[in-house]
C-alpha positions in Angstrom: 124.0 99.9 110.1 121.4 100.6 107.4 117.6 100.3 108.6 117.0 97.0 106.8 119.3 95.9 109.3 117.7 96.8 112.3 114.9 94.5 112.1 116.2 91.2 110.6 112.8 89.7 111.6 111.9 89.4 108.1 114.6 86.7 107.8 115.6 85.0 111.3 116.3 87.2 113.0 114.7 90.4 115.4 117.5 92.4 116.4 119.4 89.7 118.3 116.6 87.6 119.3 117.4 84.3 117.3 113.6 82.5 115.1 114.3 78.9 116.0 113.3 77.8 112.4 110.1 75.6 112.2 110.1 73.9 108.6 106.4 73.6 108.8 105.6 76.6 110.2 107.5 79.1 108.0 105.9 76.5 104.5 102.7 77.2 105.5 103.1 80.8 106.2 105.5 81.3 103.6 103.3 83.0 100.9 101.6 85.7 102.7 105.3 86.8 104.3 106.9 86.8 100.9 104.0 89.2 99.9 104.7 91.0 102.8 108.0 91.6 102.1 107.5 92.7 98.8 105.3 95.0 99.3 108.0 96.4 102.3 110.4 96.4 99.6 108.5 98.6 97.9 107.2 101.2 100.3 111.0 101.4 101.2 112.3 102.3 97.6 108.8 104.5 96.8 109.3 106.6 100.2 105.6 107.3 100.0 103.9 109.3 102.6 103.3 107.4 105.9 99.8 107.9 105.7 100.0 106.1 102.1 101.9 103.6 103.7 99.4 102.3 106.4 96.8 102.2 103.6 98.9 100.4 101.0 99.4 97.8 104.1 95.2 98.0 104.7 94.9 97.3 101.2 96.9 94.7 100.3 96.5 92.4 103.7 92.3 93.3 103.3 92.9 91.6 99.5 94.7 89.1 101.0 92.3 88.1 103.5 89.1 88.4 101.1 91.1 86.3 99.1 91.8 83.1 101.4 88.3 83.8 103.5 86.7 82.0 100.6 88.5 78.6 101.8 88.0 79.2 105.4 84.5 77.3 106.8 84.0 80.4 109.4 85.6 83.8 108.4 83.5 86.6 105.7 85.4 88.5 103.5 84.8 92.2 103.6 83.5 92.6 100.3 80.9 90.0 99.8 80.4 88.2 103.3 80.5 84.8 102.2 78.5 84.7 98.8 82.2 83.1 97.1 83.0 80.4 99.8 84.5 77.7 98.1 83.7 74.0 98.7 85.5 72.4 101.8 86.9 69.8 99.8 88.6 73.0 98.2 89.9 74.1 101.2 93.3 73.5 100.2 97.0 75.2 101.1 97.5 75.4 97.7 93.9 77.0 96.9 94.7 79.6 99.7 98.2 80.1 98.3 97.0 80.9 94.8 94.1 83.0 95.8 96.3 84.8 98.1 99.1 85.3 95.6 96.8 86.4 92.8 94.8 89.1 95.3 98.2 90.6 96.4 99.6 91.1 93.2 96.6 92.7 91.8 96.6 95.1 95.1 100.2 95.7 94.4 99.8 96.8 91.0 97.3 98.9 91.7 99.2 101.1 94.3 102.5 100.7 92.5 101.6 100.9 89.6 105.7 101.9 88.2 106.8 99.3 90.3 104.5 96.2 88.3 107.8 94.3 87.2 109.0 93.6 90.4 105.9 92.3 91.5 105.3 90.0 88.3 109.0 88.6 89.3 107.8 87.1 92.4 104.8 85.9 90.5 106.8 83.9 88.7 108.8 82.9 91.9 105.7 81.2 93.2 104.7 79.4 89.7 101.7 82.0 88.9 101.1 83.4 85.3 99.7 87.2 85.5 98.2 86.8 82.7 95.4 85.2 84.2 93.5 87.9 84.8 90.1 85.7 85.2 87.4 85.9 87.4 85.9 83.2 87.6 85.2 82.0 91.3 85.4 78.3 90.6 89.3 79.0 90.3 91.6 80.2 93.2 92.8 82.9 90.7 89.8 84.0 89.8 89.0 84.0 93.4 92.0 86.1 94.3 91.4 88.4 91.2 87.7 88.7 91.8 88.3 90.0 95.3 91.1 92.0 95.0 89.0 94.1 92.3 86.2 94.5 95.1 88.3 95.7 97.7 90.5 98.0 95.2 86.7 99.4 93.9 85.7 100.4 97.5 88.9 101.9 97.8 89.6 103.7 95.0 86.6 106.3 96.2 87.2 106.1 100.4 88.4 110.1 100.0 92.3 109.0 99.7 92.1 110.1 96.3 94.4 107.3 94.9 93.4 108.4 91.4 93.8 111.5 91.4 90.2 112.0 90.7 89.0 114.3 93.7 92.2 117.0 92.5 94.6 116.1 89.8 97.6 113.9 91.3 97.4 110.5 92.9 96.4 111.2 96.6 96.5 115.2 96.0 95.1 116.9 99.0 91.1 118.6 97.7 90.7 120.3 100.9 92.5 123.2 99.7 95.1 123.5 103.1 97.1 126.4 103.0 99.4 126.8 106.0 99.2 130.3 108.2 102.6 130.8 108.7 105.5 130.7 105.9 108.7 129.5 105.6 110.4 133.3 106.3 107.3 134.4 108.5 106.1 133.5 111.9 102.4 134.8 111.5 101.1 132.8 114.8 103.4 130.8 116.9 100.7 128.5 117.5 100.5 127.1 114.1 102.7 124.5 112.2 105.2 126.3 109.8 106.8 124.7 106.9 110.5 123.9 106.3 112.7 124.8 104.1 114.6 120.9 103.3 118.3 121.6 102.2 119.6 120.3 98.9 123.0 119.7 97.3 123.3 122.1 95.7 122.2 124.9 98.7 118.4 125.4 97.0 115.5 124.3 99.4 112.3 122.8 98.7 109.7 123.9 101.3 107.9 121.6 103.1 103.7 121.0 102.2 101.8 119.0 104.6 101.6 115.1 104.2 97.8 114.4 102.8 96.3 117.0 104.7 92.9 115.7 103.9 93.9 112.0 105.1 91.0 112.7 108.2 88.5 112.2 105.6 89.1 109.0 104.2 86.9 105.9 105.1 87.9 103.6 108.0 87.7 100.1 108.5 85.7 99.9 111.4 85.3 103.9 113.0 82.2 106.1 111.7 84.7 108.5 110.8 88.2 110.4 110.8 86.5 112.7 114.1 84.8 110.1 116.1 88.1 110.1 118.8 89.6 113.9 117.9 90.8 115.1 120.8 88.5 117.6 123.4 91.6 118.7 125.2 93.9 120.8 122.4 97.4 121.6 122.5 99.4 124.0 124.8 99.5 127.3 123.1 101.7 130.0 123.7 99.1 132.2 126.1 99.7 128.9 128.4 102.7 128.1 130.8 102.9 124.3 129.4 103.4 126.2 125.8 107.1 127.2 127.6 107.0 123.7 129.8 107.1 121.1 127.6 110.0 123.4 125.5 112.3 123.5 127.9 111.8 119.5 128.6 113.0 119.3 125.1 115.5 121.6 125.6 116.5 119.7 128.4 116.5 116.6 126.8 118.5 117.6 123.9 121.3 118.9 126.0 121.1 115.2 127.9 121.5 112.9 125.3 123.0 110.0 126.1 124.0 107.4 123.9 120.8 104.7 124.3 118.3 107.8 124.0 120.1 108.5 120.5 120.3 104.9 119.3 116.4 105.1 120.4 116.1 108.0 118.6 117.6 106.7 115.2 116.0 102.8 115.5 112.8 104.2 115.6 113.3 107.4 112.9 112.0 105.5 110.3 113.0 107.7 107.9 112.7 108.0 103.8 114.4 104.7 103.0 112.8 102.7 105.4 109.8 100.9 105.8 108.3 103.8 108.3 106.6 103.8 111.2 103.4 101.5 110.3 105.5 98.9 108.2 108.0 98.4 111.1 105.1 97.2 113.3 104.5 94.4 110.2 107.9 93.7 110.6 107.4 92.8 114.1 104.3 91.2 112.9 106.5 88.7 110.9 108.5 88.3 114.2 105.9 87.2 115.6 104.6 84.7 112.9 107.6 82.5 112.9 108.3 83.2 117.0 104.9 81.8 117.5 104.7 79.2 114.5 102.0 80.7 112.8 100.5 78.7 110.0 99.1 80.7 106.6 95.6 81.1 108.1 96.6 82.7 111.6 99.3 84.7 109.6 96.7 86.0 107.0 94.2 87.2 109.8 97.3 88.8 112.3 98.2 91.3 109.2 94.4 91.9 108.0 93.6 92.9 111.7 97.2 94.9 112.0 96.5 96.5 108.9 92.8 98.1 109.0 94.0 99.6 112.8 97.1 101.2 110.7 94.7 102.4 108.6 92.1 103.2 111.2 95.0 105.1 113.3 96.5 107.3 110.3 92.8 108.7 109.5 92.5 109.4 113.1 96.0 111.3 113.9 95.9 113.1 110.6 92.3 114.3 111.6 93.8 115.9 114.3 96.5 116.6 113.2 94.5 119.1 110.9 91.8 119.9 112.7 94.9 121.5 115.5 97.5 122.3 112.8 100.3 122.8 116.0 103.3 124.0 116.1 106.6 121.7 116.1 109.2 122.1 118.3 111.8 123.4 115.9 109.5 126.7 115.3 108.2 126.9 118.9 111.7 126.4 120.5 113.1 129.3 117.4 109.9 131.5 118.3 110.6 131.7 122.4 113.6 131.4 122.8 115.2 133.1 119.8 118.6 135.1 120.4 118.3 133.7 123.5 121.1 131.2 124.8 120.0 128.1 125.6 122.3 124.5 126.0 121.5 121.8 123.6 123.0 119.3 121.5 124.5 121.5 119.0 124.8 119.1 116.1 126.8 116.1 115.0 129.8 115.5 117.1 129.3 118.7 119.0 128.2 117.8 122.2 126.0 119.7 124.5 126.9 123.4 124.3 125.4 127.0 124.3 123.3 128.4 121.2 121.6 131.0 120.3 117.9 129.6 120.3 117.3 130.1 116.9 120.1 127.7 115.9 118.2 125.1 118.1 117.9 121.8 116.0 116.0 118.1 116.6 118.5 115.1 117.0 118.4 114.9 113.0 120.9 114.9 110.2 120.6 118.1 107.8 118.6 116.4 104.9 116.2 114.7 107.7 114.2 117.4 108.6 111.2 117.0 111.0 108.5 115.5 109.4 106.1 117.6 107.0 102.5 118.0 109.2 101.8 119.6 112.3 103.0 118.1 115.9 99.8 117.5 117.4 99.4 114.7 117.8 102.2 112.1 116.9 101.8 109.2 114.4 104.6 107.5 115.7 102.8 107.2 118.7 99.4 106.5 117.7 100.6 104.0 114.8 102.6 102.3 117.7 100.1 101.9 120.3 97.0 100.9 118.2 100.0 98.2 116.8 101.0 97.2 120.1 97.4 96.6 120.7 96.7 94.5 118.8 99.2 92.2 118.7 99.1 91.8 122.3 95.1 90.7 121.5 95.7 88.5 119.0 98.9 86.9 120.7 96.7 86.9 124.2 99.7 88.3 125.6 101.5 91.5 125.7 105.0 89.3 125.7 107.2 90.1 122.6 110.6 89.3 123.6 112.3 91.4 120.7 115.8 93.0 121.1 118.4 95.1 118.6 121.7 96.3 119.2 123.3 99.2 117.8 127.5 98.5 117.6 129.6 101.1 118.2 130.0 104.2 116.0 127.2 103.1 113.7 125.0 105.6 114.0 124.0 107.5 111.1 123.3 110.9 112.6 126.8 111.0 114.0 129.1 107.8 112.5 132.2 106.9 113.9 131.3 108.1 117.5 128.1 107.1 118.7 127.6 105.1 120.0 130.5 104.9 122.2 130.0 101.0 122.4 127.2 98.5 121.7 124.0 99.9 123.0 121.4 96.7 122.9 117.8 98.1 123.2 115.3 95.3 124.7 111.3 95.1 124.6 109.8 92.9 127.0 106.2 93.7 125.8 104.8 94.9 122.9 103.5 98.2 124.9 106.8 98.9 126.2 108.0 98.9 122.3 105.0 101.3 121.9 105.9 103.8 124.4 109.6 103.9 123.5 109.0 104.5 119.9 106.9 107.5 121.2 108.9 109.2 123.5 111.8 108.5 120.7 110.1 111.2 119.0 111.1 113.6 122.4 114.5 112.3 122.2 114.6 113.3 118.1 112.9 116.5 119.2 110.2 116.5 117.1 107.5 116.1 119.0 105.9 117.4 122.8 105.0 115.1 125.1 101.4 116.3 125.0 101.0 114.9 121.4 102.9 111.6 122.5 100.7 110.9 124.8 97.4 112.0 123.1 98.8 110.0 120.3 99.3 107.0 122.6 95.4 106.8 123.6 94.3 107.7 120.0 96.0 104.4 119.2 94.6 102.2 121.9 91.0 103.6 121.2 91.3 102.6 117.7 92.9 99.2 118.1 89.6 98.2 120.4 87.2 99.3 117.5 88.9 98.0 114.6 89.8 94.8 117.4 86.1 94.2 118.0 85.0 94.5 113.8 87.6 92.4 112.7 86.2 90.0 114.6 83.2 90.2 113.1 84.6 88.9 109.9 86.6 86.7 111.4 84.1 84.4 113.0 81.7 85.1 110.0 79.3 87.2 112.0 79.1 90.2 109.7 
């Protein structure tokens, strides 16, 4: 089954858990899902970087939100307070839908810029020209035009280097990162190492870090990418957790069972999928339609989601850099070496001995482990600050979501695994976070250290970003 499958949400469906369809409810909340989607849609056929990925969500659901605060009595946008508040006799669904419509498509077509045709298309879906490119605040388009160009001015200079204007390329890194250690040389065993990623045609392309200046961009609501970096740092190899939390993963690996695979592979979020931060939105729409959400409650659930995305990704990356850790692949290679050691030993393989340089993560070939250093993990920060705050704007930490993987559909080892149906079931949202971090264990990509230092990074961030969103939410700010 592909990814898209997996969570069904955005349709009717989470993974088993049947939407009992509310006509009202999915009307009013219809516009700001179909943007939603489209801009999933996108991020899934783009493959951008995650980081990218939890701003293009911060982006477009900010727009969104600047966009319908101007009919709201209460709420201030983030760009102008509430200087544009419209009339209440304006106050409209259809005002809000318009303004909404024309504030997402502008965001879109800024961060997509290639992609502009599919994002006219559903323009024209809804009954909206893009042509009008007024700003005139008397209008809902010019509303939604107006504030979209606010936001996307802020953002265009908050250090992500969209533009390309800090170092030639769209969101190039100006820090001037240079890894320690090589692809062919081990310089300190410490250190992240870049990979070598396999192609057809037997040529490899070697890994560069993911926006290694992502700790510098602006948050929504922290003073900056530091304010939580971690006091305690990672194990190193001069301690005895360094060789520790190894052989957990050694042990893990040559434990596998068939639900800590499927675990592994639902929550990859791989190239090709939405990744880590749009899945939470995914479960965001879940919980839209499971909890009848109209357009006004849906609009504030994925502005607050969105900034602690944000908010988390400048976070973990800062530590991320500030670390620069080993991964397990190089760690595992580096100790143990022509060592044997049991572990999975690859696709249909079982658990067998192997030398420990031929030690390799719960990954197909071309899936390599991700390109930035282990400590800490993204998954796991992007998971908890998520879980957070959907559990405070729900008031509970309830979710009720389920998936099943059928048998022999997994994509790391087809036809085999899993031996039968494996159903994976969240009762809360925080038990969905900590399974999507210690999925990165079972993948063996990541050391428990950095899932749990990722896990509070999250939390932290979701109470700050929490606490200013409310601010603009009950028009204090």
């Amino acid at each position: 089954m592909e990814r898209k499958g997996m969570l069904a949400a955005s349709r009717t469906v989470l993974g088993g858990v049947t939407f009992l369809p509310a006509f009202r409810t999915f009307q009013t909340a219809r516009v700001a899902l179909i943007w939603i989607d489209a801009l999933l849609q996108i991020i899934r056929t783009t493959n951008p970087a995650v980081t990218i990925v939890a701003r293009a969500l911060a982006v477009v659901a900010t727009c969104m939100y600047d966009a319908w605060s101007a009919y709201d009595p209460v709420a201030s946008s983030t760009c102008c307070g509430k200087r544009l508040t419209r009339p209440v006799s304006e106050h409209t669904q259809a005002h809000k839908e318009e303004a909404i419509s024309y504030a997402a498509y502008r965001a879109l077509k800024d961060l997509f810029p290639d992609q502009e045709l599919q994002f006219r298309i559903v323009m024209g879906q809804l009954g909206y020209s893009t042509l009008n490119q007024s700003e005139k605040t008397n209008t809902p388009a010019g509303i939604g035009n107006m504030m979209a160009r606010l936001v996307l001015d802020f953002r265009h200079n908050d250090g992500s280097n969209q533009l390309g204007t800090m170092h030639a390329g769209a969101y190039a890194d100006y820090t001037n990162y240079q890894p320690i250690n090589t692809t062919d040389t081990l310089y300190d065993p410490n250190k992240w190492q870049p990979l070598g990623i396999p192609h057809d045609d037997h040529s490899f392309v070697v890994q560069r870090f993911v926006t290694p200046h992502w700790g510098h961009v602006k948050p929504f609501a922290l003073f900056n990418g530091s304010q939580f970096r971690p006091a305690v740092p990672p194990a190193t190899v001069y301690s005895s957790r360094y060789g520790m939390q190894a052989n957990q993963l050694l042990d893990i690996s040559a434990n596998l069972t068939d639900q800590q695979k499927v675990i592994a592979e639902y929550w990859q979020d791989g190239p090709d999928s939405e990744q880590a931060p749009g899945h939470w939105f995914l479960i965001a729409q879940y919980v839209v339609r499971r909890d009848m959400y109209n357009l006004d409650a849906a609009i504030k659930l994925f502005f607050v989601l969105g900034n602690a995305l944000l908010d988390a990704s400048i976070v973990c990356w800062d530590c991320k850099r500030a670390y620069n850790s080993v991964r397990p692949i190089t760690a595992i290679h580096s100790l143990y070496a022509e060592r044997q050691v049991l572990a999975w030993a690859g696709p249909d393989q079982g658990t067998k001995l192997l030398r420990g340089a031929d030690w390799r993560p719960y990954q197909t070939k071309k899936l390599v482990t991700p390109a930035s250093p282990e400590y800490c993990s993204g998954h796991s920060t992007f998971s908890a600050a998520s879980a957070t705050i959907l559990a405070l704007f729900t008031g509970s930490d309830y979710f009720g979501g389920s998936y099943t993987r059928s048998a022999g559909s997994s994509l790391i080892e087809p036809g085999t695994t899993p031996k039968k149906d494996v159903t994976l079931a969240w009762k809360t949202f925080s038990a969905a976070a900590i399974e999507a971090g210690i999925s990165r264990l079972y993948a063996g990509v990541h050391f428990e250290q950095g899932n749990f230092t990722g896990r509070a990074l999250g939390h932290m961030v979701a109470q700050i970003v929490w606490a200013q969103a409310q601010k603009y939410l009950c028009g204090t700010i």
